[in-house]
C-alpha distance (Angstrom), angle and dihedral (degrees) to the residues before:
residue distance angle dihedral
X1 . . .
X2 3.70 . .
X3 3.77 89.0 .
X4 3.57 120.3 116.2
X5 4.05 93.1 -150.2
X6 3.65 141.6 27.7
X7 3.80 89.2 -121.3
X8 4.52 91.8 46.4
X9 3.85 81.0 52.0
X10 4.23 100.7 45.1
X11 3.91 98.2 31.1
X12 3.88 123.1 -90.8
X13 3.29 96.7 -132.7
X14 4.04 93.6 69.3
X15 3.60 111.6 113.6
X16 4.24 134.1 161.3
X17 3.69 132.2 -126.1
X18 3.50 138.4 -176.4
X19 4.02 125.2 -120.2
X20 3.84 122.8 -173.6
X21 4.06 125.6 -166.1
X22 3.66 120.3 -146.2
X23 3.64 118.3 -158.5
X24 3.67 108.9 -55.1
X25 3.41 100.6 -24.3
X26 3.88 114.1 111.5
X27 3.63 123.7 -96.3
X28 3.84 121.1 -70.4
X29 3.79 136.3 -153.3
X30 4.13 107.1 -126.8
X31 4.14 99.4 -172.1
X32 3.42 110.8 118.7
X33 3.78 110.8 116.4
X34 4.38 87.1 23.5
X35 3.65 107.5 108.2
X36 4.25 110.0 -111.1
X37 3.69 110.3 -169.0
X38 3.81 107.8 75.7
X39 4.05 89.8 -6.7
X40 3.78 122.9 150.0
X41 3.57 119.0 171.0
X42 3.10 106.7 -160.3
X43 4.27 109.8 172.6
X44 4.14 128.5 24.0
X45 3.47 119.2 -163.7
X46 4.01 136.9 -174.2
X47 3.72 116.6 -117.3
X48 3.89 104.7 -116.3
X49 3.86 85.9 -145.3
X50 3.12 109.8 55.6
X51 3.74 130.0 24.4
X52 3.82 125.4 -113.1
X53 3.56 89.8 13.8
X54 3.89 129.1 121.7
X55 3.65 166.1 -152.7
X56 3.59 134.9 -147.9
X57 3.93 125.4 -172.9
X58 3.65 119.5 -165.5
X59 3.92 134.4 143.4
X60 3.53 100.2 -70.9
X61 3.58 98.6 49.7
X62 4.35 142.8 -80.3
X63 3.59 123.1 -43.9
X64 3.66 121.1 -158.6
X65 3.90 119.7 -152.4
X66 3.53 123.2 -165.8
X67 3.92 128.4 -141.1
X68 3.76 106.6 -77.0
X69 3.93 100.8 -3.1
X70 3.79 115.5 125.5
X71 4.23 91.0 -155.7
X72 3.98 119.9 79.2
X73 3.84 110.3 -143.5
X74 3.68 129.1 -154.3
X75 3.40 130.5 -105.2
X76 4.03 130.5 -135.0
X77 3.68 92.0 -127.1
X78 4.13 103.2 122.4
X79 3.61 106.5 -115.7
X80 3.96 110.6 166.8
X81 3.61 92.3 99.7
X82 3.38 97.7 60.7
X83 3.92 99.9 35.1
X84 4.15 91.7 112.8
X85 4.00 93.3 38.7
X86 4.20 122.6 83.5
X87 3.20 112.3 -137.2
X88 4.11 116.8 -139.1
X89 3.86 104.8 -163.8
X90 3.66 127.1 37.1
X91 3.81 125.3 172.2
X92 3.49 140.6 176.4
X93 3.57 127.2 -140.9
X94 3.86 136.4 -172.7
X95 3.99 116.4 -135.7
């Protein structure tokens, strides 16, 4: 390729989201608070302590979204070290 990234090659606009689907109801983006530009999410997990509540890992760090809230919130966890890294295992665990 005459590229002179991965992302000049595959577009740099590219970005994932999340979308959930309650009951019957038709499927619905869930991104606000999730990073867009440059953004791959690339695990979800449930919260083991509370129900309907979860996490999303991506390359700028893990979100945490609450039962019924429509807005992902950041947590503390330091991240900048790993910001050009994919992570291949991410698991949640109750203390």
């Amino acid at each position: 390729s005459a590229s002179k990234n991965a992302s000049a090659a595959h577009g740099s606009k590219r970005y994932s989201t999340v979308y959930r689907k309650v009951g019957d109801e038709s499927w619905k983006e869930l991104a606000e608070g999730l990073p867009r530009k440059d953004a791959y999410t690339h695990h979800l997990a449930n919260d083991p302590k509370q129900i309907g509540a979860f996490y999303a890992m991506n390359n700028f760090g893990i979100f945490h979204l609450d039962k019924g809230s429509k807005t992902w919130e950041k947590t503390s966890i330091p991240w900048e070290p790993y910001k050009n890294q994919r992570a291949y295992c991410f698991v949640v665990k109750a203390f």
